[in-house]
C-alpha positions as CSV (number, residue, x, y, z in Angstrom):
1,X,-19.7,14.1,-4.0
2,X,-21.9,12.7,-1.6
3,X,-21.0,13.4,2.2
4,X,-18.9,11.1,3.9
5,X,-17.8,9.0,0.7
6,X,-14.8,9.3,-0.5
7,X,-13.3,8.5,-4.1
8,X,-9.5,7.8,-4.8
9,X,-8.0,7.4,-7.7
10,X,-4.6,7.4,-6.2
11,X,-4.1,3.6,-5.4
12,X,-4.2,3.1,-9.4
13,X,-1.6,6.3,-10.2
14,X,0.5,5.5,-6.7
15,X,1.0,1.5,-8.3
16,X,1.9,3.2,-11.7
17,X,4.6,5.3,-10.2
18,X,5.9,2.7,-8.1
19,X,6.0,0.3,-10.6
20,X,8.2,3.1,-13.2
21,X,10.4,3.7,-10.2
22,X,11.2,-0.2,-9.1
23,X,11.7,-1.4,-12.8
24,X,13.4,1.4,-14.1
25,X,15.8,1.2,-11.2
26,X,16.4,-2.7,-12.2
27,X,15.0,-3.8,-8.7
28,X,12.4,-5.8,-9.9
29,X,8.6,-5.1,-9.2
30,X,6.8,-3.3,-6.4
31,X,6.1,-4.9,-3.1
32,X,5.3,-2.0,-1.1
33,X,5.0,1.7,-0.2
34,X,5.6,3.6,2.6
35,X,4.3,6.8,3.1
36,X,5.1,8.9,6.5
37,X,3.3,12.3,7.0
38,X,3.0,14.8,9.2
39,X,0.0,12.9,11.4
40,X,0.7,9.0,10.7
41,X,2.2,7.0,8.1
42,X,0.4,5.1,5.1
43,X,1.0,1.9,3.7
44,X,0.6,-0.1,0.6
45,X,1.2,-3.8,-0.2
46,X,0.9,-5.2,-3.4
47,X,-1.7,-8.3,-3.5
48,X,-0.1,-9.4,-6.7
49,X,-0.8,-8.0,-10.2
50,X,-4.6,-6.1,-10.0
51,X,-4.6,-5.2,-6.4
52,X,-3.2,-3.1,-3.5
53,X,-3.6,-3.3,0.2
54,X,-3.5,0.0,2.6
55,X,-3.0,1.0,5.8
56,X,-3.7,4.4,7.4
57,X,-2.0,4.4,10.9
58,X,-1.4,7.4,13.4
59,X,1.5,8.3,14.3
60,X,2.0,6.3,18.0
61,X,1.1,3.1,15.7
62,X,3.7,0.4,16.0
63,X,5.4,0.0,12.3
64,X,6.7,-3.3,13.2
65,X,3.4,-5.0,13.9
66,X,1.6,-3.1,11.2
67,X,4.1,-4.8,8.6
68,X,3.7,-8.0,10.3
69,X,0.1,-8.0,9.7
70,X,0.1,-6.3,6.5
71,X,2.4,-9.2,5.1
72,X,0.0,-12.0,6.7
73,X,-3.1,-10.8,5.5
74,X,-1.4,-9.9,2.0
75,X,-0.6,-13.2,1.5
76,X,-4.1,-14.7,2.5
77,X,-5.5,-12.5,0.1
78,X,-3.0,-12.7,-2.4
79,X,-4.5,-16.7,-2.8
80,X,-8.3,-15.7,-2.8
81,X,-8.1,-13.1,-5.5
């Protein structure tokens, strides 16, 4: 891997498993992810059927406002792609 480039394969796999966990639990299909960890949280929106959004935050980061936006500029994008 080159320096400073990162791969991740875990949007695809992390969409799987939410998908297996919303339908199988009759809740209908995955909206979003929230992820909190030792330094921040992560997020994940869905932008419909091909395509996630994510957030890396720190840990002082305002959850409120990062949801707000998430959900704006998830639905913008939701209509281009």
């Amino acid at each position: 891997m080159t320096a400073g480039v990162r791969t991740d394969g875990g949007p695809a796999a992390g969409r799987r498993r939410g998908r297996v966990v919303a339908c199988g639990g009759g809740r209908g299909l995955l909206a979003t992810v929230f992820i909190r960890g030792g330094k921040g949280y992560g997020v994940r929106m869905s932008l419909g059927t091909g395509a996630v959004r994510t957030a890396l935050t720190r840990r002082e980061a305002k959850l409120g406002v990062i949801f707000l936006d998430m959900r704006r500029t998830a639905a913008e994008l939701s209509r281009l792609i």
